[in-house]
ZANU-162840 format. One line per field, with one value per residue: residue number from 1; residue in one letter; x negated, y negated, z negated of N, C-alpha, C, CB in turn. Coordinates in steps of 0.001 Angstrom, whole numbers, plus 500000, padded with zeros to 6 digits. Glycine has a CB too. Layout:
N
resi: c(NUM_...)
resn: c(a_...)
n_x: c(X_...)
n_y: c(Y_...)
n_z: c(Z_...)
ca_x: c(X_...)
ca_y: c(Y_...)
ca_z: c(Z_...)
c_x: c(X_...)
c_y: c(Y_...)
c_z: c(Z_...)
cb_x: c(X_...)
cb_y: c(Y_...)
cb_z: c(Z_...)
//
This chain:
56
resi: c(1_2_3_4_5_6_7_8_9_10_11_12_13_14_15_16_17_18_19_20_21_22_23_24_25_26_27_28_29_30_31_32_33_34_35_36_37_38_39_40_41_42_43_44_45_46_47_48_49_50_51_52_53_54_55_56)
resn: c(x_x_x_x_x_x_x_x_x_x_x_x_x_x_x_x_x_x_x_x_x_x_x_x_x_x_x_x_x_x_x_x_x_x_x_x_x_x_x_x_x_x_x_x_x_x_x_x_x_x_x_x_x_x_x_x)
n_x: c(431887_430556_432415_430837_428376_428601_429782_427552_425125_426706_426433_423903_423318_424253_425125_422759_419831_416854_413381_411052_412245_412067_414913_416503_419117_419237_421220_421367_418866_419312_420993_420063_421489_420900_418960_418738_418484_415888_415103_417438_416689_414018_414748_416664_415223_413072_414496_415562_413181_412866_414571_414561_411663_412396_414416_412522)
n_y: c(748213_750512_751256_748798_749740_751925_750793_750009_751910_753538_751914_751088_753516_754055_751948_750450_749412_751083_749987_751832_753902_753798_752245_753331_755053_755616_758037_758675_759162_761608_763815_763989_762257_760048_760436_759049_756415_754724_754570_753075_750748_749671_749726_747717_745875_745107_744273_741806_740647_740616_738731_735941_735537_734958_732722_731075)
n_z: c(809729_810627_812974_814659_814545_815931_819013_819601_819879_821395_823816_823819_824704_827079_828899_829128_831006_831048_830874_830782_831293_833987_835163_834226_832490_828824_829090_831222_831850_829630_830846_832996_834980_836350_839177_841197_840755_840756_843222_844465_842874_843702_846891_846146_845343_847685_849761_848335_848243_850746_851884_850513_851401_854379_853370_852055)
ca_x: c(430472_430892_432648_429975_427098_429264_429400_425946_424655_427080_426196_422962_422667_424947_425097_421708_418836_415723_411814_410305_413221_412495_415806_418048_420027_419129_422103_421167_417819_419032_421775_419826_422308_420170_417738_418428_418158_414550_415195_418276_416201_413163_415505_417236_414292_412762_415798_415333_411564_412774_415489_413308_410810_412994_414456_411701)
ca_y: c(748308_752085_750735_748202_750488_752709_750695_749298_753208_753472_750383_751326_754554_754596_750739_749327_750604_750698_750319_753307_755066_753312_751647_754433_754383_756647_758935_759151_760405_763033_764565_764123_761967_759059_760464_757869_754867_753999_754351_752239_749409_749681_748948_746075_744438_744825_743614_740831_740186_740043_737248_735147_734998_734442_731610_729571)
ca_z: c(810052_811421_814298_814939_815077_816934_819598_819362_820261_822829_825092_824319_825514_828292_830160_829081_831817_830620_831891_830542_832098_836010_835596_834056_830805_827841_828776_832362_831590_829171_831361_834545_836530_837768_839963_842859_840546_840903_844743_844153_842420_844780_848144_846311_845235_848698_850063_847846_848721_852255_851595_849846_852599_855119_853029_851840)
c_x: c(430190_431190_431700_428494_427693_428770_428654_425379_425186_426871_425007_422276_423223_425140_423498_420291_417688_414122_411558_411082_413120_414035_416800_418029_419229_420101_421632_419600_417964_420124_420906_420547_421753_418897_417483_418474_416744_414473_415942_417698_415082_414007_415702_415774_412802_413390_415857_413834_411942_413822_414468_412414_411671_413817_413491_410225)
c_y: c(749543_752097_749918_749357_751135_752633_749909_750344_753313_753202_750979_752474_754662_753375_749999_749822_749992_750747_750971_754062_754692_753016_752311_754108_755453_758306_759546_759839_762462_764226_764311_763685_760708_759154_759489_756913_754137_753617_753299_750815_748913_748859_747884_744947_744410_743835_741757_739889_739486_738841_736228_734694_734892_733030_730540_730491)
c_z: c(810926_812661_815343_815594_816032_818388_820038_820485_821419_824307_824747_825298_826694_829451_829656_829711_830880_831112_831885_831085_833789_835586_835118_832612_830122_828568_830378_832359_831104_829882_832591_835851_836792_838270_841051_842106_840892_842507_844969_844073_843199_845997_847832_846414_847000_849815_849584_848148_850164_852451_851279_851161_853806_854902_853046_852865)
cb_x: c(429636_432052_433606_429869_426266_430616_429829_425022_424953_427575_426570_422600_422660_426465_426845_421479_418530_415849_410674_410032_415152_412375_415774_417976_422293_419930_423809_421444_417106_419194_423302_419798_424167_420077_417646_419671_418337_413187_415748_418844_415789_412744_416748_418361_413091_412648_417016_415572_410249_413147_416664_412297_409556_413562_414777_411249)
cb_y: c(748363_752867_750007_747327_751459_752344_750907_749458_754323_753084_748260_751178_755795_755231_749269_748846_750525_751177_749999_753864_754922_755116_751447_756536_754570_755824_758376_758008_759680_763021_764308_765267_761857_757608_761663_757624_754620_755038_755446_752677_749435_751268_749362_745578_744689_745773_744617_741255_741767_741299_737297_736249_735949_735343_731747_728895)
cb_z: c(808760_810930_814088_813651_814122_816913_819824_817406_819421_822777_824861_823539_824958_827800_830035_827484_833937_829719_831925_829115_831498_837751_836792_834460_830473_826201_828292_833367_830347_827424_831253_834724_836574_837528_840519_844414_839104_840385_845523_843044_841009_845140_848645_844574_842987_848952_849108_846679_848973_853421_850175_848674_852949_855413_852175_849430)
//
C-alpha cells in the first residue's frame, strides 16, 4: 500500500500539470522551473486555433 501511495504523490506532483498552476506540475511551481509553460501552452493552442481554421 506504501508503495502505491508512493507513487500516487509522485505522478502527482511531478507529471500531472495542473489549471490553477497555468499548466505546470505541483513540483514545477514549488522549485520555480516552469516559467515558460504557460507561454508553451498559449503558442500551441494558437497554433492549434490556426490549424483548425485553415482546415475546416
Amino acid at each position: 500500500m506504501t508503495k502505491l501511495v508512493t507513487f500516487y504523490v509522485e505522478q502527482h506532483n511531478s507529471h500531472l500539470p495542473h489549471s490553477a498552476f497555468k499548466g505546470q506540475t505541483p513540483d514545477e511551481m514549488y522549485f520555480g522551473t516552469g516559467e515558460g509553460i504557460p507561454k508553451q501552452l498559449a503558442a500551441a493552442k494558437l497554433q492549434a486555433r490556426e490549424l483548425r481554421l485553415q482546415t475546416n
